[in-house]
C-alpha positions in Angstrom: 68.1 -69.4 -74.7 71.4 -68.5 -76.4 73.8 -66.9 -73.3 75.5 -65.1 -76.4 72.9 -63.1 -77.2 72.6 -59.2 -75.5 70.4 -59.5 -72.5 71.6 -55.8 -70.9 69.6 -53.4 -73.3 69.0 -50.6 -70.8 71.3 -51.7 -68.2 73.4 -48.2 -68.0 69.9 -46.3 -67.9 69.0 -47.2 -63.6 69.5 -45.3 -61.0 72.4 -43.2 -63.3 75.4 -45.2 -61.1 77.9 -46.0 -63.0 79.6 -48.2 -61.2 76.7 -50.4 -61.2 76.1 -50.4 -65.2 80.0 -51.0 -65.6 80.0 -54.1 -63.2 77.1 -55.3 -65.7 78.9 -54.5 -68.6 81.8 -56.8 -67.5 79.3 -59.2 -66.2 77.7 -59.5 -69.7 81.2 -59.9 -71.6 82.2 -63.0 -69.1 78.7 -64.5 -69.3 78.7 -66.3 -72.3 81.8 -68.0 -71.6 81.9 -72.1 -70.8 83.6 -72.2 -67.3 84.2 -75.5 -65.5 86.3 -75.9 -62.8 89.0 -76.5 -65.2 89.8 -75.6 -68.6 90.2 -72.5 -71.4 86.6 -71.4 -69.5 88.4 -70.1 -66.8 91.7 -68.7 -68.5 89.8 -67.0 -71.1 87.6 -65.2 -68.3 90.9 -64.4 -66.5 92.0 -62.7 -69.7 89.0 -60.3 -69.7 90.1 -59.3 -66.1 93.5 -58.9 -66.6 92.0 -56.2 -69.1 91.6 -54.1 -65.7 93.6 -55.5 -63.6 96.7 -57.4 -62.8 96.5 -61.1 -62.3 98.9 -63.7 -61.5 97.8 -67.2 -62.5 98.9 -70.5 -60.8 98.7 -73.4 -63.0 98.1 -76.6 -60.5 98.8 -80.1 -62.1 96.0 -82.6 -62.6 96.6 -85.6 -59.9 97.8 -83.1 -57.4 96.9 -83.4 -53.9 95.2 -80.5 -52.2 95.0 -81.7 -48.3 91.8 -85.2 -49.2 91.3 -83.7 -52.4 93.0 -84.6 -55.9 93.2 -81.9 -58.8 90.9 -83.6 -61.5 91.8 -83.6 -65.2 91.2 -81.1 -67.4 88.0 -80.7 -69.4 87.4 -79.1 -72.7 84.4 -79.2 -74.8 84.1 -78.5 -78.4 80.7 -78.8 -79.2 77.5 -81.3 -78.6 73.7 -81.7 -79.4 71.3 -84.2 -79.6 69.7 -84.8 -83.3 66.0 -86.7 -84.0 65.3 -89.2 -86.7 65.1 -86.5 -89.1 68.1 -85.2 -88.5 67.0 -81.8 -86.7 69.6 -80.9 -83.5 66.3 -80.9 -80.5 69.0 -80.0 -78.4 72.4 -77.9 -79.3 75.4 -76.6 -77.3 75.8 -73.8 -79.3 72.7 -72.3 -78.1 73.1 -72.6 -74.7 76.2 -74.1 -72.3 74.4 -75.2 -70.3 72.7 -77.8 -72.6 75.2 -80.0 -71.2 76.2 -81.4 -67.9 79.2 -79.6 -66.8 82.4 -82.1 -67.5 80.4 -84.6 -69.4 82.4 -87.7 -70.9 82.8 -87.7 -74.6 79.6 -89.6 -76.3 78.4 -90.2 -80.1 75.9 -93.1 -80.1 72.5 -93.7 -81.2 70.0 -94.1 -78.6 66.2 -94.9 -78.2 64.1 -92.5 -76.8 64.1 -94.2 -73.6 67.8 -94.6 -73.0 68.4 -91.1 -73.7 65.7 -90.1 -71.1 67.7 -91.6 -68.3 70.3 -88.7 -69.5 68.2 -85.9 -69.8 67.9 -83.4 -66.6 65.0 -81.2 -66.4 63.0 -79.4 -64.0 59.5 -80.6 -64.2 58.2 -77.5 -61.7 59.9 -75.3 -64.0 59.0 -76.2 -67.4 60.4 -72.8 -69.1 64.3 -73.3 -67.3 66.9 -75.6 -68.4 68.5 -76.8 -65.3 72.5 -76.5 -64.5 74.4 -79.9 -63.4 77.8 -81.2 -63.2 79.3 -84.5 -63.5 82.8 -83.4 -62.0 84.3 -86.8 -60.1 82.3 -89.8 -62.3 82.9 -90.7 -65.6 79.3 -90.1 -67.3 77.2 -87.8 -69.5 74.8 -86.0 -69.9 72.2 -83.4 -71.2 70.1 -80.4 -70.0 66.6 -79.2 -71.6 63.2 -77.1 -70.5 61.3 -79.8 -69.5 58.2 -78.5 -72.0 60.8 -79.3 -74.7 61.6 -82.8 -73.3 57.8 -83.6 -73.0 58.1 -82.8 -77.1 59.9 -85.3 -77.6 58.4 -88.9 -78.6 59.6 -92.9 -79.2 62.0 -93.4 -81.3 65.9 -92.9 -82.1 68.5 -90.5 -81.1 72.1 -89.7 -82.3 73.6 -88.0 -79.3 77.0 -86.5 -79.7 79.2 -84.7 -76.8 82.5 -84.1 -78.3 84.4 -83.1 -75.1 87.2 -84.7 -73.6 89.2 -85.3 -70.0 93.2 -84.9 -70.6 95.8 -84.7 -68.1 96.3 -80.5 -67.6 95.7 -78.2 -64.9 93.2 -76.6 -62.6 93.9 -72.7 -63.2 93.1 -69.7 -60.7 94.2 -65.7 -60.4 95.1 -63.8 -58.1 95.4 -59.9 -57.6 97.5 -58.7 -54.8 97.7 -54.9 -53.7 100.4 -53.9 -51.1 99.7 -51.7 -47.7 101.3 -50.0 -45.5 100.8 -53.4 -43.3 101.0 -57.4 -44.1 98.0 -57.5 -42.8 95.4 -59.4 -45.3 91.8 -58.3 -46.4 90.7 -61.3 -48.3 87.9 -60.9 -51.5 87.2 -64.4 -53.1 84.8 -65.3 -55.7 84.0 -68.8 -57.4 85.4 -68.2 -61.8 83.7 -72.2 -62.4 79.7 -71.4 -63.4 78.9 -71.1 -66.8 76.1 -68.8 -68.0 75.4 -68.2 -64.5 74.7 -64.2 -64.2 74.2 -63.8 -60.8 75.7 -66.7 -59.7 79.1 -65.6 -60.2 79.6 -63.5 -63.2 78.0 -60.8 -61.0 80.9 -61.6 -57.5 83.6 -61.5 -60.1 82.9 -58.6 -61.9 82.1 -56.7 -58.6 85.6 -57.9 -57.4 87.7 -57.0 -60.5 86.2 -53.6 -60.1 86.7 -53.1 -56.8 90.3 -54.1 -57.2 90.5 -51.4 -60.1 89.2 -48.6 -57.8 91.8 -49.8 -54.7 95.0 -49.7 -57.2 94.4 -45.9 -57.5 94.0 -45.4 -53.8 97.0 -43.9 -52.3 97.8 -45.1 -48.1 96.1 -48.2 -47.9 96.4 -50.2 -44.6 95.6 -53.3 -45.7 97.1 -55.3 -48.2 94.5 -57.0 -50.4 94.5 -60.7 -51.9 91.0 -60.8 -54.6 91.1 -64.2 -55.1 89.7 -65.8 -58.5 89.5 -69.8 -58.4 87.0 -72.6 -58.9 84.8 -73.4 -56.2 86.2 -75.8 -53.5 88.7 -77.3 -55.3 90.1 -74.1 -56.5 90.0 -72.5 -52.6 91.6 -75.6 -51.5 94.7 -75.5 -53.8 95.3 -71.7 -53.1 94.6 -72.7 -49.3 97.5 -75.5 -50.1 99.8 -73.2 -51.6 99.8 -70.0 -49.4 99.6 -71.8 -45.4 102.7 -69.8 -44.3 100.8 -66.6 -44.8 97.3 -67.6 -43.4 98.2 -66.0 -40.7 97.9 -62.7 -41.9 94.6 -62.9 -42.7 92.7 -60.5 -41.0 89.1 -60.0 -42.9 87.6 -61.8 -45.8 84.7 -62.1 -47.6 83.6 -64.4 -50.1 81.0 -62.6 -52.3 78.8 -64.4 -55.1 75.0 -63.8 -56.2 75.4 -60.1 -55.5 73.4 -58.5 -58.6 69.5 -59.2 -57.9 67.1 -57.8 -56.2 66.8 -60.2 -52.7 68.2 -59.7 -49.5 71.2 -58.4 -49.1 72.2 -61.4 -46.8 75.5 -62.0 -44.8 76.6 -65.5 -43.8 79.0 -65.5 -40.6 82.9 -66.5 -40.3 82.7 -69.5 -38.4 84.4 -67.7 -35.2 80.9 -65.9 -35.6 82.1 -62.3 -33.7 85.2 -61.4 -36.2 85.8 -58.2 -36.8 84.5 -58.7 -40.1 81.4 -60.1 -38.9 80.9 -56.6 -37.0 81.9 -55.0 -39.8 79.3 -56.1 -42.2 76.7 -56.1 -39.5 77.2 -52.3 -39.0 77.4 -51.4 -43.2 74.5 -53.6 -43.7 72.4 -51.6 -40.7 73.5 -48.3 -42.2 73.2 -49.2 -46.0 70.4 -52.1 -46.3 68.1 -52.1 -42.7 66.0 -55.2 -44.4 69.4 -57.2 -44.7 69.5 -60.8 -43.1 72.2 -61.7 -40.9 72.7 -65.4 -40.5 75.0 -67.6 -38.4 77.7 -69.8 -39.9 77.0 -72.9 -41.2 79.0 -75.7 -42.7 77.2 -75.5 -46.0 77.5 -72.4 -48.8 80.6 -71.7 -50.8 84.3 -71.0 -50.4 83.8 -69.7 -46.8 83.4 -73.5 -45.7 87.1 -74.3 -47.2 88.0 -70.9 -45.3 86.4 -71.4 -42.4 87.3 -75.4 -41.7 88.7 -75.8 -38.5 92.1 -76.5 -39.7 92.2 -72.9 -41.1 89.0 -71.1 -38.9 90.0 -67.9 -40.7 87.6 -65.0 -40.6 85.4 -65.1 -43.6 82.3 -64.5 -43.7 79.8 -64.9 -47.4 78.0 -61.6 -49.1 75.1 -62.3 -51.3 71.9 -60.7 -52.1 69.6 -63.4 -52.4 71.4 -66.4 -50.2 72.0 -69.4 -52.5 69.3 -71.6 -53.2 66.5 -70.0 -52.2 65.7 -68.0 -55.4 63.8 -69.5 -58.1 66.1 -68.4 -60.6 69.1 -70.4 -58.8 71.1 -73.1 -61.1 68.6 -72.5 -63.6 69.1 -70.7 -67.2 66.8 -67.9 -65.7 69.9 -66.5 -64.5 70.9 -64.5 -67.1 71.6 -61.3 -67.8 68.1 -59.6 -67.4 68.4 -60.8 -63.7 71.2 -59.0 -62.4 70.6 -55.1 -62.6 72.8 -52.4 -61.9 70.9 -50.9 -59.0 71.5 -54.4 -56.8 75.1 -54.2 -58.0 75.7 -51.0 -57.2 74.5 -51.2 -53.7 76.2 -54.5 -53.5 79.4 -52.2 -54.3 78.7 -50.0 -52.1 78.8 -52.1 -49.0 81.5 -54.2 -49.8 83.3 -50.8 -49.7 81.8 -49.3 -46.5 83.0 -52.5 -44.7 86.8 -51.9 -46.4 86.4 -48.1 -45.2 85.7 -49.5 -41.4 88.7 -51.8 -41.7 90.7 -49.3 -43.3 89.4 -46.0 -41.0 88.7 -48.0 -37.2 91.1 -46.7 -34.3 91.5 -46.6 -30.7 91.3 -42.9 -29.2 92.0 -41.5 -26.0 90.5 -38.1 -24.7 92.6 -35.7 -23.6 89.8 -33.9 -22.0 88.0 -36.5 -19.4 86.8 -34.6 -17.4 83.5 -33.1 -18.0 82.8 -32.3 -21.8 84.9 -30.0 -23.7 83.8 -27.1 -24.9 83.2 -27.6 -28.3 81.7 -24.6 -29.3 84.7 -22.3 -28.4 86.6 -24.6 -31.0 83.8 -23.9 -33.6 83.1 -28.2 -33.5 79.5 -27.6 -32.0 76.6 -26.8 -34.9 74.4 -24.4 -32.5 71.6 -24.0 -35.6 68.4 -25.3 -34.0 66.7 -27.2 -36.8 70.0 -28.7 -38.4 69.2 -32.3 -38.5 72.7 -32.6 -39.9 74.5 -30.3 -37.3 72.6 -32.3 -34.5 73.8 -35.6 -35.8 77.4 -34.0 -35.9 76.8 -33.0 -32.7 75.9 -36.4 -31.0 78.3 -38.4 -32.5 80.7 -35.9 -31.1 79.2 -36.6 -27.9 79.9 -40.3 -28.2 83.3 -40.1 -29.3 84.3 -38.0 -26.7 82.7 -40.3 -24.0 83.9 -43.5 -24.9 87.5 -42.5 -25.9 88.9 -44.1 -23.0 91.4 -45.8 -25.0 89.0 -49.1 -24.8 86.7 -48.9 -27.5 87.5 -48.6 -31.2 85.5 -46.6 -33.6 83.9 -49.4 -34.5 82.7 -50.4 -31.1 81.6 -47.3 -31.0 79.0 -47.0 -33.9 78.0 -50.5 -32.3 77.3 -49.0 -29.2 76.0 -45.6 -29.9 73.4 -46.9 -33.4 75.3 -44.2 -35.4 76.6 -44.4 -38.4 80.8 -45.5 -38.8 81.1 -43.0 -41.1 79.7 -40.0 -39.0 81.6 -41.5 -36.0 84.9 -41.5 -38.1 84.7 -38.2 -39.1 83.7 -36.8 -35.2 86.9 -38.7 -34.0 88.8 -37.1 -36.9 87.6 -33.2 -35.9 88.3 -33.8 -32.2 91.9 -35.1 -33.1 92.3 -32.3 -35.4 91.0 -29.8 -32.4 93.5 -31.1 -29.9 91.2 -33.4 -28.1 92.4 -36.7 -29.1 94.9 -38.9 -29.4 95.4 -42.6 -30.1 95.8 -45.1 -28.0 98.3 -46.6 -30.4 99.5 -45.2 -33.2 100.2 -48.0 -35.5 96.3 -48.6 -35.0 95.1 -44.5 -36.0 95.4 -44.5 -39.8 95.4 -40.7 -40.0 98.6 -40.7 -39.2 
């Protein structure tokens, strides 16, 4: 029960990727931590990321107005538990964050067994989980317990103490911003507000922090990239609020959360439902994860709805594994640290990435042989091994290049249309332009050159 104890023994021993046992790791240091939407929570888990990477914070002013929205005030809580007539804490902060409803008034009373029922939460179907609430926009309070522990409890009275407190402050979130060679945004964005939540989103923001590690050391980037740490809804909204005049450069985002278990994968829509992103994740999930779900865009999920409202309508699309609210384990304390694993991470990772190498590697070619095939072999392009699976796959996506390079279809139209993968059709267009047989159709839009 207690999110500070070690639930990763083994965690660096699957699969042997290490990328996927280092974005545990970093999961696992940020778990125990008591995020809210406001409060030391989130800066503390910002300091851990800064660790790897650089962050700039933006402190936003409780009573500020973010579009209908109004920055709360501040929350901190100190500790809190719930003692029995003999003086034994049934229920105790300390043990677990989530013991308590997430920006819970301050409280210290004595109570009779049924007044403090009306503030316990519990999940009756799930006897064994504690559940996770919030109280964010009332002024109440309130407790969370395994509900086999509740039905321990019996008549008589209850000193209940919450020593937490609402103060006028600030709602806190990071940013990390890498330059390219263009303005032109890629947008990563995961939700810093769950406490004790492994999968949902220690797992989004540790995959995030990482993957903004690994793109500092890349040289020649295109794109410039915006990873985006803030608490959900409010927190999108007052970056939204704050950074209008350059919505427009926006090209591709993602909102990633839940990425480190074992469902799906499963990719939520932008809104305009054909973006380029949208065709990019439907290609890397068809040549990475076949059993993936892709679903339309709906008005209901995380961040992507404060993206994607029609006053914005940017192109962001949500990555998860298991889609939110459909896994037993959702809201619950069963999301812990033996629920993520580093396999699901690291093939979480790894499509996150294949999607940035479309963006990054999609062009427009023209042939400047049209008429008839070339002859590749001459030009030692053509693997004339019989039996070479690998040399006839080569071969083929050759073939495609060559044919639709008409200066109408990108790369990326082209693994659409042909069922091959981007990567083997990127590296055909790069041979044939390196043999003399292509050139772009514009090129700003080739990034080999």
């Amino acid at each position: 029960m207690n999110p500070r104890a070690s639930h990763s023994v083994g965690a660096t021993r699957e699969d042997g990727d290490p990328i996927g046992a280092e974005i545990h790791a970093l999961a696992a240091e940020i778990y125990p931590i008591c995020r809210s939407i406001t409060g030391d929570g989130v800066r503390q888990t910002l300091d851990i990321l800064e660790r790897h990477i650089p962050i700039s914070r933006t402190e936003v002013p409780s009573g500020t107005a973010v579009y209908d929205w109004t920055i709360p005030q501040e929350w901190s809580i100190r500790q809190a538990w719930i003692k029995n007539e003999l003086g034994q804490k049934v229920v105790d902060f300390t043990r677990h964050n989530l013991h308590v409803v997430n920006y819970s008034m301050p409280v210290h009373r004595i109570l009779s067994y049924e007044e403090l029922a009306g503030h316990i939460h519990t999940l009756p179907d799930q006897p064994d989980l504690m559940p996770y609430r919030t109280i964010y926009y009332a002024e109440n309070w309130g407790f969370c317990m395994r509900h086999r522990d509740f039905e321990k409890l019996g008549p008589g009275s209850y000193e209940v103490f919450i020593d937490a407190e609402r103060f006028t402050g600030h709602l806190t979130y990071g940013e990390c911003v890498i330059p390219g060679e263009t303005d032109q945004v890629f947008l990563l964005s995961a939700h810093i507000c769950h406490p004790s939540l492994a999968n949902d989103n220690c797992s989004g923001i540790a995959l995030l922090t990482l993957l903004a590690k690994e793109l500092l050391a890349r040289q020649g980037l295109r794109h410039t990239y915006r990873f985006i740490f803030a608490p959900g809804t409010i927190g999108a909204l007052a970056w939204l609020s704050r950074n209008e005049d350059e919505l427009d450069r926006i090209q591709h985002g993602l909102v990633v959360s839940c990425v480190g278990d074992g469902g799906g994968p499963t990719y939520k829509r932008s809104r305009r439902g054909n973006a380029f992103i949208d065709r990019a994740m439907a290609i890397a999930l068809r040549d990475l994860a076949p059993q993936a779900t892709i679903l339309d865009f709906s008005p209901y999920g995380y961040d992507e709805r404060q993206y994607c409202s029609p006053g914005f309508n940017l192109p962001v699309g949500l990555f998860q594994r298991s889609l939110f609210g459909t896994f037993p384990e959702y809201h619950t304390s069963a999301d812990n640290l033996d629920f993520i694993r580093p396999r699901h991470l690291a093939l979480s990772w790894k499509i996150i990435r294949y999607v940035i190498d479309i963006a990054e590697n999609d062009w427009t070619p023209v042939s400047l042989c049209p008429k008839g095939e070339p002859q590749l072999g001459r030009r030692g392009l053509y693997g004339a091994v019989g039996g070479n699976s690998h040399a006839s796959d080569q071969n083929m996506a050759m073939l495609w290049v060559l044919n639709l390079a008409d200066g109408s279809h990108s790369l990326l139209e082209m693994a659409e249309r042909s069922g091959m993968p981007f990567t083997d059709v990127m590296t055909a267009a790069r041979r044939l332009k390196e043999a003399g047989l292509l050139v772009p159709a514009a090129p700003f839009l080739d990034p080999t050159i």
